[in-house]
C-alpha positions as CSV (number, residue, x, y, z in Angstrom):
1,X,28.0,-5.9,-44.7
2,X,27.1,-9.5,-44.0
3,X,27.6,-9.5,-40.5
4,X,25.2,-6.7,-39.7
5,X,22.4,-8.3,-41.7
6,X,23.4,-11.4,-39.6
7,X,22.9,-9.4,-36.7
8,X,19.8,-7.6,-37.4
9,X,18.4,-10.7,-38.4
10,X,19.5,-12.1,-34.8
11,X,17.8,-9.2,-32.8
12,X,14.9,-10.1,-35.2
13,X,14.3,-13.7,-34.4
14,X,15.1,-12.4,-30.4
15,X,12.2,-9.6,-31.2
16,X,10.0,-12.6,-32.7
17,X,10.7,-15.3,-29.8
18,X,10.3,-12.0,-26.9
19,X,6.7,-10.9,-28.6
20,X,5.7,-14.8,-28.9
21,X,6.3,-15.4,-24.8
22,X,4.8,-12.1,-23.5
23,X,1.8,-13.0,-25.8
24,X,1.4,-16.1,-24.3
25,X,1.5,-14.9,-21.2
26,X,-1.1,-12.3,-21.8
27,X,-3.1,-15.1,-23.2
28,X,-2.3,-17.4,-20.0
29,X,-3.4,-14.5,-17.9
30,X,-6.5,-13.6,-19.6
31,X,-7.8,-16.9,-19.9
32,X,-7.1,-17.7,-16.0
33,X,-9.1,-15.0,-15.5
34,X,-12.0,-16.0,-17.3
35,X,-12.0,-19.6,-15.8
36,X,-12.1,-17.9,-12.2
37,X,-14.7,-15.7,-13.5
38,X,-16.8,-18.4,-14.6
39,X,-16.4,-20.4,-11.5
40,X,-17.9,-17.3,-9.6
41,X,-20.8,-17.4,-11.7
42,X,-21.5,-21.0,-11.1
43,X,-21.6,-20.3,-7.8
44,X,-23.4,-17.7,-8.0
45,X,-26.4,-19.7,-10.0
46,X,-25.8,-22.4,-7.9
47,X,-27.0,-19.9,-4.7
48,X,-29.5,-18.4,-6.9
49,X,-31.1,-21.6,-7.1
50,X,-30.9,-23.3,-3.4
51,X,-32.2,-19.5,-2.5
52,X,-35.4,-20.2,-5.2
53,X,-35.8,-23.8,-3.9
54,X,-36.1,-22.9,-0.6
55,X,-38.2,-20.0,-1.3
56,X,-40.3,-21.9,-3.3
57,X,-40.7,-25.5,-0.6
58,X,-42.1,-22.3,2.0
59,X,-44.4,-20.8,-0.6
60,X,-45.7,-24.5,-0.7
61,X,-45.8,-25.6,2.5
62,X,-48.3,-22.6,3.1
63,X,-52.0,-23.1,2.9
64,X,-53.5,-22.9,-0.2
65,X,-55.8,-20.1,1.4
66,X,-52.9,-18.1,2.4
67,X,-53.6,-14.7,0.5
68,X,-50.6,-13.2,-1.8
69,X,-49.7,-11.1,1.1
70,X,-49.7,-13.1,3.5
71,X,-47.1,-15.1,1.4
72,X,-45.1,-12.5,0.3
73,X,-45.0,-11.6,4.3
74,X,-43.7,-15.5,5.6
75,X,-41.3,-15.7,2.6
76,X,-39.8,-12.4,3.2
77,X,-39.1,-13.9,7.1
């Protein structure tokens, strides 16, 4: 009887050590995506904000008499 408990206890602690490097893994995986996930969003702010900027140095290189459509219209070119 003593070696089968020894051998369930085996396939245990190989059941233990399998689940504990496919975990990992998962983990691994998952968090490599989130890193590349929040480099795309930087980059996306970081466009999002050279876009504004040069949006906004047009709107102020406009006259101060331009009318709101008139901006709209020279920002959209």
């Amino acid at each position: 009887m003593a070696p089968l408990i020894d051998i369930v206890q085996i396939l245990l602690y190989c059941l233990l050590a399998l689940f504990t490097v496919v975990s990992l893994y998962v983990i691994s995986v998952v968090h490599e995506k989130q890193r590349c996930r929040a480099d795309k969003d930087a980059q996306d702010a970081n466009f999002r904000a050279c876009v504004l900027r040069r949006v906004k140095s047009v709107l102020q290189r406009l006259p101060e008499s331009a009318t709101s459509t008139e901006r709209s219209r020279v920002a959209v070119h």
